[in-house]
TORTI-815831 format. One line per field, with one value per atom (N, C-alpha, C): residue number from 1; residue in one letter; x, z negated, y negated. Coordinates in steps of 0.05 Angstrom, whole numbers, plus 5000, padded with zeros to 4 digits. Each point is the difference from the previous one (the first is absolute). Layout:
n <- NUM, ...
res <- A, ...
x <- X, ...
z <- Z, ...
y <- Y, ...
# end
This chain:
n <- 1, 1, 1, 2, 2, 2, 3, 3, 3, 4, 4, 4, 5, 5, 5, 6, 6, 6, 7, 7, 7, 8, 8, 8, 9, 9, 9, 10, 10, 10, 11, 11, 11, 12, 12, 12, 13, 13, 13, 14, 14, 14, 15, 15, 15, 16, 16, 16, 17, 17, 17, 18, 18, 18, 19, 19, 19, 20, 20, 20, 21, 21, 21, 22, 22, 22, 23, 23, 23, 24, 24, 24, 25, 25, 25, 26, 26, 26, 27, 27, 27, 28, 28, 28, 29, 29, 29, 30, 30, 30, 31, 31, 31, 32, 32, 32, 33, 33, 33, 34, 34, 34, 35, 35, 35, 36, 36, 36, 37, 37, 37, 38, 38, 38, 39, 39, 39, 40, 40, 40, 41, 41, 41, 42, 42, 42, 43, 43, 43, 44, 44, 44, 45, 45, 45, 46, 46, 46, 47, 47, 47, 48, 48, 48, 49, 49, 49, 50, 50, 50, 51, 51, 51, 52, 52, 52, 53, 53, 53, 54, 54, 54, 55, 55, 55, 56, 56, 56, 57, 57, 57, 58, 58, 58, 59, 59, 59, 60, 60, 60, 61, 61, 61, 62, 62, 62, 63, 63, 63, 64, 64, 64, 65, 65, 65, 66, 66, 66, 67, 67, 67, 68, 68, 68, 69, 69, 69, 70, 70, 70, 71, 71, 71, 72, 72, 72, 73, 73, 73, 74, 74, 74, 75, 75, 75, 76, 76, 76, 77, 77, 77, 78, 78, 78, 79, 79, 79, 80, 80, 80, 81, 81, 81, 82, 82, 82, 83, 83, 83, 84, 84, 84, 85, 85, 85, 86, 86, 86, 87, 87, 87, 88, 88, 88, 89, 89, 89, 90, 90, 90, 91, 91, 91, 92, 92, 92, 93, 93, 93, 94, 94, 94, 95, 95, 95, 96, 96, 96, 97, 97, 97, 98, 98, 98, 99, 99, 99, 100, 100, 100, 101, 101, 101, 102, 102, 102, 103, 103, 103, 104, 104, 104, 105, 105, 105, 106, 106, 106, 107, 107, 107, 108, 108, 108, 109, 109, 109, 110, 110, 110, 111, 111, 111, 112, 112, 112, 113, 113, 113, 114, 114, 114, 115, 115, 115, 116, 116, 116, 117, 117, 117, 118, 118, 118, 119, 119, 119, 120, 120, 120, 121, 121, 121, 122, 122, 122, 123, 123, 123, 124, 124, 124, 125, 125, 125, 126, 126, 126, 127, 127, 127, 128, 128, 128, 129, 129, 129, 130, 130, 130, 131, 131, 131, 132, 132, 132, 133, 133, 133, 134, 134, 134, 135, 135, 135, 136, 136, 136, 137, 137, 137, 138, 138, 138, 139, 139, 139, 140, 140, 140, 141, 141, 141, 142, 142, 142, 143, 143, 143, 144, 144, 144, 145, 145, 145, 146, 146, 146, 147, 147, 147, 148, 148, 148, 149, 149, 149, 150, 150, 150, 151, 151, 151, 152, 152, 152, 153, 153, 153, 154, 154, 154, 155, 155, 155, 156, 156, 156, 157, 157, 157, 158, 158, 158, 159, 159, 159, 160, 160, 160, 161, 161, 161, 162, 162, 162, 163, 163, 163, 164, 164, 164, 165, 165, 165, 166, 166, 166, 167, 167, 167, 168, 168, 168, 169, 169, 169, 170, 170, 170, 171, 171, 171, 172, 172, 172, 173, 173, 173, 174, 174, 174, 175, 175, 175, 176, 176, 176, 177, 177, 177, 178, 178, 178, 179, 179, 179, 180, 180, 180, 181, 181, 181, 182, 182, 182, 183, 183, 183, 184, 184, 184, 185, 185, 185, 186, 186, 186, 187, 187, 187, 188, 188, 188, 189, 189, 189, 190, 190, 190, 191, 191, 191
res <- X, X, X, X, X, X, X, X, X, X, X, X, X, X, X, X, X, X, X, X, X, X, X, X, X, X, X, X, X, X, X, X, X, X, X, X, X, X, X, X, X, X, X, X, X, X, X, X, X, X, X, X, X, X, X, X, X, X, X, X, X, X, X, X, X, X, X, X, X, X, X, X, X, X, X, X, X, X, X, X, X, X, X, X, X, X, X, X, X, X, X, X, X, X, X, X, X, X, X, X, X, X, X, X, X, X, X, X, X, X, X, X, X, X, X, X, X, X, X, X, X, X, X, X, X, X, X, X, X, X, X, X, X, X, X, X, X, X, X, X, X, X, X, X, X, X, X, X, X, X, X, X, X, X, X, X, X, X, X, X, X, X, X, X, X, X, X, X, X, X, X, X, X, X, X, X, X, X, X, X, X, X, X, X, X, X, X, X, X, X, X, X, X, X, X, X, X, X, X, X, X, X, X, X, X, X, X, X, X, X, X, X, X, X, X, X, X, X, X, X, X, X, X, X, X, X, X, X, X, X, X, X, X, X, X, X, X, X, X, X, X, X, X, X, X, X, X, X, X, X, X, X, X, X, X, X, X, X, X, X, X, X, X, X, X, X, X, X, X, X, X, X, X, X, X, X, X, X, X, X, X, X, X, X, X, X, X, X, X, X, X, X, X, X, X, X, X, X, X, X, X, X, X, X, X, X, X, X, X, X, X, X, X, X, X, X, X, X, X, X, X, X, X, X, X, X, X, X, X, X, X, X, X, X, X, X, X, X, X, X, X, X, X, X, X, X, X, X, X, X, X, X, X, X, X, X, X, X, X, X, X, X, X, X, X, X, X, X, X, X, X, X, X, X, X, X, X, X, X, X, X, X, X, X, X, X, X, X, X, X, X, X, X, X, X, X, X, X, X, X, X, X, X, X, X, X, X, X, X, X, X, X, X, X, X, X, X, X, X, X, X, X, X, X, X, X, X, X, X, X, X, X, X, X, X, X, X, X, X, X, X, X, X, X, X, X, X, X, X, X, X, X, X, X, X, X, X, X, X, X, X, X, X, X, X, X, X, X, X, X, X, X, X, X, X, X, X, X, X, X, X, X, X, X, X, X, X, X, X, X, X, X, X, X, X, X, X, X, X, X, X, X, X, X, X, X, X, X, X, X, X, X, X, X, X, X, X, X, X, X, X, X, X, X, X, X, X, X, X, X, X, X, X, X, X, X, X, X, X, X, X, X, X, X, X, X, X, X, X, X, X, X, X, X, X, X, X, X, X, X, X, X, X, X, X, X, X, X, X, X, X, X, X
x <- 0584, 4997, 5023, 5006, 5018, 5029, 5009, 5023, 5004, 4979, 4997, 5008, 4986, 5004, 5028, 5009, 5036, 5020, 4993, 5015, 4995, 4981, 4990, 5023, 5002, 5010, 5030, 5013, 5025, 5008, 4979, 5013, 5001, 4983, 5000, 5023, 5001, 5024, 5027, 5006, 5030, 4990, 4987, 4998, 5007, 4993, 4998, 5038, 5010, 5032, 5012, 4997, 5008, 4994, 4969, 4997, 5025, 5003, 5023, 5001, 5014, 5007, 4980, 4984, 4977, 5015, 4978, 5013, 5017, 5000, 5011, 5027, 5001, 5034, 5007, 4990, 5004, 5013, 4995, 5010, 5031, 5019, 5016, 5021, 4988, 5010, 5011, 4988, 5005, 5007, 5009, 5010, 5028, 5009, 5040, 5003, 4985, 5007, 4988, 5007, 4996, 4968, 4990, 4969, 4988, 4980, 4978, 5000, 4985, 4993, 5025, 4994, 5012, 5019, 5021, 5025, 4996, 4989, 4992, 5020, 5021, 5024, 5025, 4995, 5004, 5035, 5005, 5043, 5004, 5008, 5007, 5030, 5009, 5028, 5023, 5012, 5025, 5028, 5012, 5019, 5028, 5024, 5027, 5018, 5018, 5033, 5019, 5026, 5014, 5007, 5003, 5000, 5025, 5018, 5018, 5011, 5008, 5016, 5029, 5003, 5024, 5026, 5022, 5028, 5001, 4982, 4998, 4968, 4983, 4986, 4967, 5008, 4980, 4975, 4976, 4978, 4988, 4998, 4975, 4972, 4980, 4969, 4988, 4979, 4997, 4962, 4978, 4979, 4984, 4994, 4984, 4977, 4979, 4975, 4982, 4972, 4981, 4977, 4990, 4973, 4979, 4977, 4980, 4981, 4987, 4988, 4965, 4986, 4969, 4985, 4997, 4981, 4977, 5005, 4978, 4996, 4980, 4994, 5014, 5005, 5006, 5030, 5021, 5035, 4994, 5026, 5012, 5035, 5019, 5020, 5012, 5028, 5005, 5034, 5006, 5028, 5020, 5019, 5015, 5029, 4997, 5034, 5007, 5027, 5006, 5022, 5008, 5015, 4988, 5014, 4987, 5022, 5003, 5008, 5029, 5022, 5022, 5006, 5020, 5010, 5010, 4997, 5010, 5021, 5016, 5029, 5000, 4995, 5002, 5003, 5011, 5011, 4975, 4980, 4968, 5024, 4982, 5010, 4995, 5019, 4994, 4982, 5003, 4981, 4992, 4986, 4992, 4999, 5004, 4986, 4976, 4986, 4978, 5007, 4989, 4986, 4991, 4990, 4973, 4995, 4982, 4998, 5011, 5014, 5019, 5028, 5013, 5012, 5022, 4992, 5007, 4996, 5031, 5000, 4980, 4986, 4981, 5008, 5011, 5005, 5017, 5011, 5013, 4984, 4987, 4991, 5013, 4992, 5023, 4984, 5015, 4983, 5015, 4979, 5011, 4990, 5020, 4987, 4969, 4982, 4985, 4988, 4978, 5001, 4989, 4980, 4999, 5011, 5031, 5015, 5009, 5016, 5007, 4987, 4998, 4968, 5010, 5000, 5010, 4972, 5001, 4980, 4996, 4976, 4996, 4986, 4985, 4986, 4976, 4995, 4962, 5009, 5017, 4996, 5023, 4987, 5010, 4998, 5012, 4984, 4981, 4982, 4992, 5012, 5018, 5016, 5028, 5017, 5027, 5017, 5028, 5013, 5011, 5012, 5015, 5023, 5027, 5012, 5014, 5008, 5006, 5032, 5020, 5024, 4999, 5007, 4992, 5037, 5017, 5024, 4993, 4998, 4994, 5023, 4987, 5039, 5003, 5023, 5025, 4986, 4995, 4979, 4978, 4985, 4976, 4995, 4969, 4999, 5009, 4989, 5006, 4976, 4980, 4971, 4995, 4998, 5000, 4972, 4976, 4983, 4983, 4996, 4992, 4975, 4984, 4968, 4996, 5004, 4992, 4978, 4989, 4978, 4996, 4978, 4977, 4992, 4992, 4989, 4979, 4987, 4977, 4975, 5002, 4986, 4976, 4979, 4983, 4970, 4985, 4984, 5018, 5015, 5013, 4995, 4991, 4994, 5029, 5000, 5019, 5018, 4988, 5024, 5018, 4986, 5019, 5013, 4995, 5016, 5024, 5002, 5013, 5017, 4995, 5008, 5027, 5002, 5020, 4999, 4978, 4993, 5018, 5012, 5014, 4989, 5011, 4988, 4988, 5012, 4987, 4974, 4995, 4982, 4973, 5011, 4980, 4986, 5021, 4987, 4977, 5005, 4974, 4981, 4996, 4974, 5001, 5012, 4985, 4994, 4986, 4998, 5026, 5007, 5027, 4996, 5012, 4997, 5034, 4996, 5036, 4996, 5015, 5005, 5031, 5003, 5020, 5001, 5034, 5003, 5026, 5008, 5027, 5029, 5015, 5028, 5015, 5006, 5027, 5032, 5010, 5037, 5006, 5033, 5001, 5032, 5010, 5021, 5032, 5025, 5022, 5006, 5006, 5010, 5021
z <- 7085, 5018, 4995, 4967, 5005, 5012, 4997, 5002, 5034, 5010, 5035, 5010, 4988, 5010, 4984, 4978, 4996, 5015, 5010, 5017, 5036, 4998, 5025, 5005, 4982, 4993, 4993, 4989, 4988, 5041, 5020, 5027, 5015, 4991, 5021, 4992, 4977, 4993, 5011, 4993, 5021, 5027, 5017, 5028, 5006, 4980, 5007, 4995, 4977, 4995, 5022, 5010, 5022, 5027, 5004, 5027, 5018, 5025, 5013, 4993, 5024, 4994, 5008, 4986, 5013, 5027, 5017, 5030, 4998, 4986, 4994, 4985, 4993, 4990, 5022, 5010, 5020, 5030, 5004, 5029, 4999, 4966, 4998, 4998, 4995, 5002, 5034, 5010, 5029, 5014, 5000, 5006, 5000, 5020, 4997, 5001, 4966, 5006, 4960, 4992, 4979, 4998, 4964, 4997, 5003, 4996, 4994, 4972, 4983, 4980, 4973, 4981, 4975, 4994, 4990, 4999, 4991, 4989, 4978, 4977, 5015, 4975, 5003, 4983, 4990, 5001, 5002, 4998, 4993, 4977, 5001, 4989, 5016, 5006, 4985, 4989, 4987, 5012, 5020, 5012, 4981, 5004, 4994, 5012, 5002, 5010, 4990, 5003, 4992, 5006, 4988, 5007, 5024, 4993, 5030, 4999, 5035, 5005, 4984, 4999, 4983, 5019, 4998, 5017, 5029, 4995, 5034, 5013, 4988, 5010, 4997, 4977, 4995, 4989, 4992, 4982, 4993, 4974, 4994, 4994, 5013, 4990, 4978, 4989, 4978, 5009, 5006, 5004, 4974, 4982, 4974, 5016, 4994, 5007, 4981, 5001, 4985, 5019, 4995, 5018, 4983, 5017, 4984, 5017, 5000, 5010, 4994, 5023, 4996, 4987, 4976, 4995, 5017, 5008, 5017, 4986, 5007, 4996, 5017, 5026, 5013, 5008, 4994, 5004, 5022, 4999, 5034, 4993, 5017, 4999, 5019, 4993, 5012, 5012, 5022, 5008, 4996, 4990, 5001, 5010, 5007, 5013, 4990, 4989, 4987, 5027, 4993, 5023, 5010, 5018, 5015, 5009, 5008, 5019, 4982, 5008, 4989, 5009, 4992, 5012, 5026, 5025, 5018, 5009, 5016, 4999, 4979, 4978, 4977, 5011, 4989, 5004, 4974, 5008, 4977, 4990, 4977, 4975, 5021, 5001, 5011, 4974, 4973, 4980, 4975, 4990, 4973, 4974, 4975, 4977, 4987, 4994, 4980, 4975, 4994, 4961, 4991, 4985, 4986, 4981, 4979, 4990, 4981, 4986, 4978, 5016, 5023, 5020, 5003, 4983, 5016, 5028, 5008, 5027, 5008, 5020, 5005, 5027, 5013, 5031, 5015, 5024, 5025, 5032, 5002, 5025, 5022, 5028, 5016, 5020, 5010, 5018, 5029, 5017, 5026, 5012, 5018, 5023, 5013, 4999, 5014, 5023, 5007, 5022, 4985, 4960, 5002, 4970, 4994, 4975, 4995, 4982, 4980, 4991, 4990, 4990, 4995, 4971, 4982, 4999, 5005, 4994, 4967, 4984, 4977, 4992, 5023, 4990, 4991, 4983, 4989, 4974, 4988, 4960, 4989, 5001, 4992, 4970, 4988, 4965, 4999, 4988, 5004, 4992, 4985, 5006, 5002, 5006, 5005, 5023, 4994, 5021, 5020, 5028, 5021, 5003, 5003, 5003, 5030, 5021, 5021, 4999, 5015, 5005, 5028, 5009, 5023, 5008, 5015, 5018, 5016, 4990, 5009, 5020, 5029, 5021, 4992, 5008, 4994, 5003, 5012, 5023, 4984, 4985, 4990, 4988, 5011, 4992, 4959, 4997, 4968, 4984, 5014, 4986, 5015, 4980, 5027, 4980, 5021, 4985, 5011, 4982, 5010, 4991, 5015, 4994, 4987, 4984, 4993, 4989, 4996, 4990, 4997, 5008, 5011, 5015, 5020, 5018, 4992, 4983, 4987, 5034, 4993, 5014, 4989, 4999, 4990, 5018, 4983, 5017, 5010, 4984, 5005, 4984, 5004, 4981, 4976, 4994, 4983, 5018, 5024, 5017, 5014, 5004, 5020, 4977, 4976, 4985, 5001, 4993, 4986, 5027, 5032, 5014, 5012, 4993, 5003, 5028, 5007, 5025, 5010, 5023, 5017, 4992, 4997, 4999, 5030, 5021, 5026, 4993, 5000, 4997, 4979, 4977, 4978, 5022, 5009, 5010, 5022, 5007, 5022, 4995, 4974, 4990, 4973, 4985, 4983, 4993, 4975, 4994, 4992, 5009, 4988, 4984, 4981, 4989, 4997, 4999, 4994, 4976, 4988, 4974, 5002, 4999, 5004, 4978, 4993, 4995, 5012, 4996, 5001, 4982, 5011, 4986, 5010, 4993, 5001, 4983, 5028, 4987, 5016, 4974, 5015, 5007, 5015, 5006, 4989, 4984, 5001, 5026, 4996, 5019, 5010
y <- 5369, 4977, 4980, 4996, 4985, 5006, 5024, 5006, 5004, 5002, 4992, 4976, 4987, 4969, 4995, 5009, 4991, 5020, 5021, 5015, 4982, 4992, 4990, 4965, 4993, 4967, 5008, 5021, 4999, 5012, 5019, 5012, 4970, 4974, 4977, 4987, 5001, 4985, 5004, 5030, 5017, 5001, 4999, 4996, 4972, 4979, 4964, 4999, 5013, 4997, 5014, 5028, 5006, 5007, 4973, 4991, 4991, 4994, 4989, 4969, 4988, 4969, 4975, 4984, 4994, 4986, 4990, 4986, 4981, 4985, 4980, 5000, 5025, 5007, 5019, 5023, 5010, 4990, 4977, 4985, 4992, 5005, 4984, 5026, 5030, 5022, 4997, 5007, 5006, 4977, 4976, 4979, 5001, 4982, 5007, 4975, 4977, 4977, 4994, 4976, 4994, 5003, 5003, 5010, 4973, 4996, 4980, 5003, 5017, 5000, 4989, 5010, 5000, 5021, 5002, 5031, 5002, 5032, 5022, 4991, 5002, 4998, 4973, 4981, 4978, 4988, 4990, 5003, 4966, 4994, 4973, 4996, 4985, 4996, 4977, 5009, 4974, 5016, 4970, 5010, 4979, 5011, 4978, 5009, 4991, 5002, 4992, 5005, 4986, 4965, 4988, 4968, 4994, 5026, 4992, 5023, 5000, 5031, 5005, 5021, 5004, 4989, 5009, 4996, 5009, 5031, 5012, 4991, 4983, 5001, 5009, 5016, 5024, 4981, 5006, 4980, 5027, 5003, 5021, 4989, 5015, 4990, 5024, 4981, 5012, 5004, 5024, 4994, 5023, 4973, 5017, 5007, 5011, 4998, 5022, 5003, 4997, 5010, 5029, 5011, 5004, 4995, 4996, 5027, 5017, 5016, 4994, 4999, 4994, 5022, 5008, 5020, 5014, 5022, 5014, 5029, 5006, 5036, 5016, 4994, 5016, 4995, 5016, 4994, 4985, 4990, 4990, 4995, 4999, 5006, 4967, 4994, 4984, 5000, 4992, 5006, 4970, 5009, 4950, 5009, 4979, 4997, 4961, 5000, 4981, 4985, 4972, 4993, 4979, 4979, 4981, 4984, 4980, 4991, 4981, 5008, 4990, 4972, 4981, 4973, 5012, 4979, 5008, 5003, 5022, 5011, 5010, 5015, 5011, 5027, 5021, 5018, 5021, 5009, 5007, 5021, 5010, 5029, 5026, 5017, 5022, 5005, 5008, 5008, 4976, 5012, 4981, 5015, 4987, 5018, 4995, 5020, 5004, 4997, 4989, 5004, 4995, 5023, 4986, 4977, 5006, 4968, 5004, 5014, 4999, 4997, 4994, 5003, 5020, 5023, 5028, 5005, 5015, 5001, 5029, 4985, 5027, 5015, 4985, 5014, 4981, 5001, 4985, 4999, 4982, 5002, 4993, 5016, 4993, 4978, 4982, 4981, 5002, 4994, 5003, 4966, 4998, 4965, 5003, 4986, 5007, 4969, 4996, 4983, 4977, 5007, 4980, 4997, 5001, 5003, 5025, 5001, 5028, 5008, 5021, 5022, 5023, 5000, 5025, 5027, 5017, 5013, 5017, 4986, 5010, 5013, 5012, 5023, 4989, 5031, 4988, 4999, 5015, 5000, 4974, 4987, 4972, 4993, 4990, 4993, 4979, 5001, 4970, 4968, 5004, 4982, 5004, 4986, 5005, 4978, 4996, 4992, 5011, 4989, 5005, 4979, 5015, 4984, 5001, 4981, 5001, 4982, 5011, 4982, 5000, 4966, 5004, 4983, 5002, 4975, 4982, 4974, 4977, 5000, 4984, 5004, 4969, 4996, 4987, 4962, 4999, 4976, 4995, 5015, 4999, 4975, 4978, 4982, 4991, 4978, 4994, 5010, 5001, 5022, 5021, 5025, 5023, 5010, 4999, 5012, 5034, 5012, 5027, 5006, 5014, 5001, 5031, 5002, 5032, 5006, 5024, 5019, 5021, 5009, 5029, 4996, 5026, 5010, 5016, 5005, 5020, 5011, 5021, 5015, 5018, 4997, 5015, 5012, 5023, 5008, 5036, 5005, 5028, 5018, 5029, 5019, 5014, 5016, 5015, 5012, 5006, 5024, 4968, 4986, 4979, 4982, 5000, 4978, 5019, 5029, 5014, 5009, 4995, 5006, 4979, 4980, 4975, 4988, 4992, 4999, 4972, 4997, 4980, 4972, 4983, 4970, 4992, 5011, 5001, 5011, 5026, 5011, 4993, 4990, 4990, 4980, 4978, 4973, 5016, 5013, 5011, 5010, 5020, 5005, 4989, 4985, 4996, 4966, 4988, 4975, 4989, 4976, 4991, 4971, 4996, 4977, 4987, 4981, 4986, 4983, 5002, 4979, 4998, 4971, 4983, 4979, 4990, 4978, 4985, 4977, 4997, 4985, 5009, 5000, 4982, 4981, 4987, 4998, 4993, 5002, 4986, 4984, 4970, 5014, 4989, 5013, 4978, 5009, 4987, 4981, 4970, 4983, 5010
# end
């Protein structure tokens, strides 16, 4: 009898971890717009720059950051894209670098323009902590504070085949949850 009722309680238990998404996380899957709820997975942000552009112009940003993942039973997978919105007339990073938190270089991401900033695509296997670094060319004109908004794009609510599949940032934004974490940067520019 006993070993019924713990065979019976250990089968409720793995059906409750790999039930689906209750309603209320569910509505934010299939939405092609920011969630309501809380992001599974956490991103907090320390951004810097250089205090002024170099000779040609250039400013490098520096975006440490820090993930925090919500403990669950049941996986879930998440997609980020790094990038955001440069000083205006700025000329964004075609790429950026990775590294991790010992700041070994881990990879080069490539960034493309998009409608709302630059946006490197980084995939799902991220470290949990680590920096990005972005160079962006300030144009010639650029006021005496040029400030730039950067972050994450975190996308979650994706299984193993679609993290692992590198799905479009178009495409994420349509079926899946998106969250943004932002801060901002300033640079003062030579008189």
């Amino acid at each position: 009898m006993r070993r019924a009722l713990g065979v019976a309680a250990g089968l409720a238990l793995i059906a409750a971890a790999l039930s689906p998404l209750p309603q209320a996380q569910a509505s934010c899957v299939t939405a092609a717009r920011k969630c309501q709820g809380e992001p599974l997975i956490g991103i907090e942000l320390a951004a810097g720059a250089a205090p002024r552009p170099d000779s040609q112009g250039r400013v490098s940003y520096t975006l440490d950051y820090s993930m925090t993942w919500t403990p669950s039973f049941a996986p879930y997978w998440g997609a980020f894209w790094v990038g955001g919105r440069f000083p205006e007339g700025a000329r964004g990073p075609t790429r950026a670098v990775l590294l991790d938190g010992s700041g070994a270089r881990i990879s080069v991401l490539r960034c493309r323009e998009r409608s709302d900033g630059v946006w490197c695509a980084a995939g799902s296997h991220l470290p949990h902590r680590g920096r990005i670094v972005f160079t962006a060319r300030l144009a010639p004109g650029t006021e005496a504070r040029a400030v730039a908004r950067l972050g994450f794009d975190s996308f979650e609510g994706l299984d193993r085949e679609e993290s692992e599949r590198g799905l479009s940032r178009t495409q994420a934004r349509e079926r899946f949850c998106e969250h943004r974490f932002t801060t901002n940067v300033t640079t003062t520019q030579a008189p």
